[in-house]
C-alpha positions in Angstrom: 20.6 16.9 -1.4 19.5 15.2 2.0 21.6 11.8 2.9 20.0 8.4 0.9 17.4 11.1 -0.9 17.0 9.0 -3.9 16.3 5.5 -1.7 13.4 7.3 0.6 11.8 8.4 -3.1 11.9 5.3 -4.6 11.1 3.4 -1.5 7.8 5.5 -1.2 7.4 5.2 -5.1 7.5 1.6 -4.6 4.7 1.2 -1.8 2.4 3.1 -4.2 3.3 0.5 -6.8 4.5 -3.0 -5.7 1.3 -4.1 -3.8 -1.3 -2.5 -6.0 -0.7 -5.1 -8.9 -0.6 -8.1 -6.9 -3.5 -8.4 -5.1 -5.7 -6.4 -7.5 -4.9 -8.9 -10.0 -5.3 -11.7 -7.3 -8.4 -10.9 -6.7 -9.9 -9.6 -10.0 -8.7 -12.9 -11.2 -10.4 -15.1 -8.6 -13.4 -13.2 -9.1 -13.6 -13.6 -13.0 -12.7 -17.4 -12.6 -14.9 -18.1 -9.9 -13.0 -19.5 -7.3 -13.9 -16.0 -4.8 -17.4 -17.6 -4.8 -16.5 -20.9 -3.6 -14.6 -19.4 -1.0 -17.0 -17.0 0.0 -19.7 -20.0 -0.2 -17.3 -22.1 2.0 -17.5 -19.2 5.0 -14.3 -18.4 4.6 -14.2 -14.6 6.4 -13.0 -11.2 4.7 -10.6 -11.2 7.3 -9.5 -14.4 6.1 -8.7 -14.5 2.6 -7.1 -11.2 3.1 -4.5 -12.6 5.5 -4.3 -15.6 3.4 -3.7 -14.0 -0.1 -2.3 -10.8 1.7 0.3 -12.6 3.5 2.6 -13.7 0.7 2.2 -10.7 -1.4 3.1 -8.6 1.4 6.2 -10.9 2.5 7.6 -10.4 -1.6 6.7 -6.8 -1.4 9.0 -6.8 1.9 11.7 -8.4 0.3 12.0 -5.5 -2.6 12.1 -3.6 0.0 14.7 -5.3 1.5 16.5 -4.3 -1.5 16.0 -1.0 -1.4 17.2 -0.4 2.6 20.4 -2.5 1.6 21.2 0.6 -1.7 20.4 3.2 1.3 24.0 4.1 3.8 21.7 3.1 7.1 23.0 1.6 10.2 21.2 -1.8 12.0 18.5 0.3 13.9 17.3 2.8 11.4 17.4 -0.3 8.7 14.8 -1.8 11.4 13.4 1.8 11.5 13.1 2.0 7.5 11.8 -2.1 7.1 8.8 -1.1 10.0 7.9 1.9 8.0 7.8 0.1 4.6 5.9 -2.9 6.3 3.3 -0.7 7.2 3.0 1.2 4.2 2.7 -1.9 2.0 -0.2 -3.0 4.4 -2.3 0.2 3.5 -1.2 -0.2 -0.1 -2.6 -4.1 -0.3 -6.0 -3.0 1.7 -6.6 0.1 -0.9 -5.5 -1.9 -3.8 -7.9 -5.1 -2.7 -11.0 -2.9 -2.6 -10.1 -2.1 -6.6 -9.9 -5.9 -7.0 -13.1 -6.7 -5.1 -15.0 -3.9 -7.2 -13.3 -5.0 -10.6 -15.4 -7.7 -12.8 -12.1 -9.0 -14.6 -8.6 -8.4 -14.6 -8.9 -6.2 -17.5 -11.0 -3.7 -15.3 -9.1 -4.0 -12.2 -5.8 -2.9 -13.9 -7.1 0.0 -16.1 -8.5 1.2 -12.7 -5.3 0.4 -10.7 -2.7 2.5 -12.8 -4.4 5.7 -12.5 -4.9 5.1 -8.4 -1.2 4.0 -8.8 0.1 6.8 -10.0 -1.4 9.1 -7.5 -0.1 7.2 -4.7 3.2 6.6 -5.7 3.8 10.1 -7.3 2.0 12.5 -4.8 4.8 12.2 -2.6 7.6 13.5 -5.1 5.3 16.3 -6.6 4.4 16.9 -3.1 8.4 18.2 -2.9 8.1 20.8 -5.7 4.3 22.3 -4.7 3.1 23.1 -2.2 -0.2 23.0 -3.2 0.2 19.0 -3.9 2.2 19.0 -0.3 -1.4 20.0 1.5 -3.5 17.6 -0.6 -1.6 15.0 -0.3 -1.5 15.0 3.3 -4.4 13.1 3.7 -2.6 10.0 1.6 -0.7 7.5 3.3 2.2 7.4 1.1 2.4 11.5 1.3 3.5 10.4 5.7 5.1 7.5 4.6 7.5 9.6 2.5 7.8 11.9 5.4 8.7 9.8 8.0 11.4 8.5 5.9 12.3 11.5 5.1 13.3 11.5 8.9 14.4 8.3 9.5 17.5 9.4 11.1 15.4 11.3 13.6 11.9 10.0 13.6 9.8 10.4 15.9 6.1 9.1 15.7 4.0 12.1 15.6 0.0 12.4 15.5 -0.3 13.4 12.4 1.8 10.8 11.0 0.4 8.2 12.6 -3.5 9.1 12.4 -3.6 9.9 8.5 -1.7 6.0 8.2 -4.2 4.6 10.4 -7.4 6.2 8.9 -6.2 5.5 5.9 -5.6 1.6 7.0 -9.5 1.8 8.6 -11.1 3.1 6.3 -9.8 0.7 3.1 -10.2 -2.5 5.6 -14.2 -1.4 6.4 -14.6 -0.7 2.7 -13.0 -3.9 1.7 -14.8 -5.5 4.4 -18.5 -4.0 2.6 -17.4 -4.9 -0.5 -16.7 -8.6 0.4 -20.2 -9.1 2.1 -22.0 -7.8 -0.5 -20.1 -8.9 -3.5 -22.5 -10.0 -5.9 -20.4 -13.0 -7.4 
């Protein structure tokens, strides 16, 4: 078994997990309490309340993972190494798991619809290791290059691939997030 296996699993396990609850309920709740249309009535920007709600969650989502870099044998640089990947990672996960709370009417909605997109995203990249059939579709997923580069943390290096499906990925769920805060009908 490759050196700190289980802590790279878990790690990408958690980015699929730990920021889709927060701010999908954040925002489901907002909206179904009315407080998203006071804001949005106030000016404030999409760009905005994502940095302002996103901020915190992301910064608790960084300390768990904190915790799980401390369980893994890593020296000071690939611990930075590790901490950059998961930061980045949790950023896609809290713009993917916004749209679901923008779309969401209550809370109730936005968490029947989160576990399912959950699940996919924090268990593609362990099935990913058993098929290879689930290792080409998921791909395309964030958390399927996530896993990968840490996977290779020891000897990373930045590749294309890596690096384009993460930031298509992080494009495509801030414009959709962006569409879907504009033309929320609250």
């Amino acid at each position: 078994m490759p050196e700190n296996f289980f802590v790279n699993l878990f790690a990408a396990m958690y980015i699929g997990m730990a920021p889709l609850t927060s701010i999908a309920a954040i925002i489901s709740e907002e909206k179904e309490k009315n407080t998203l249309r006071v804001l949005i009535m106030s000016n404030v920007k999409p760009h905005e309340y994502l940095l302002g709600i996103g901020s915190y969650v992301w910064f608790a989502c960084m300390l768990g993972g904190s915790i799980i870099c401390s369980a893994g044998d890593y020296g000071f640089w690939t611990g930075v190494k590790f901490m950059g990947i998961m930061a980045t990672g949790i950023m896609a996960s809290m713009l993917i798991r916004a749209i679901i709370g923008i779309w969401s009417r209550n809370q109730m909605m936005a968490t029947s619809i989160t576990v399912p997109v959950m699940m996919i995203f924090s268990f593609a990249p362990m099935l990913s290791m058993f098929n290879s059939t689930i290792e080409k579709a998921a791909g395309i997923l964030y958390s399927e290059q996530i896993s990968r580069m840490l996977g290779h943390i020891n000897d990373l290096k930045l590749d294309v691939k890596n690096a384009g499906v993460i930031g298509i990925n992080i494009f495509i769920a801030a414009l959709i997030f962006v569409i879907s805060f504009r033309k929320c009908k609250l």
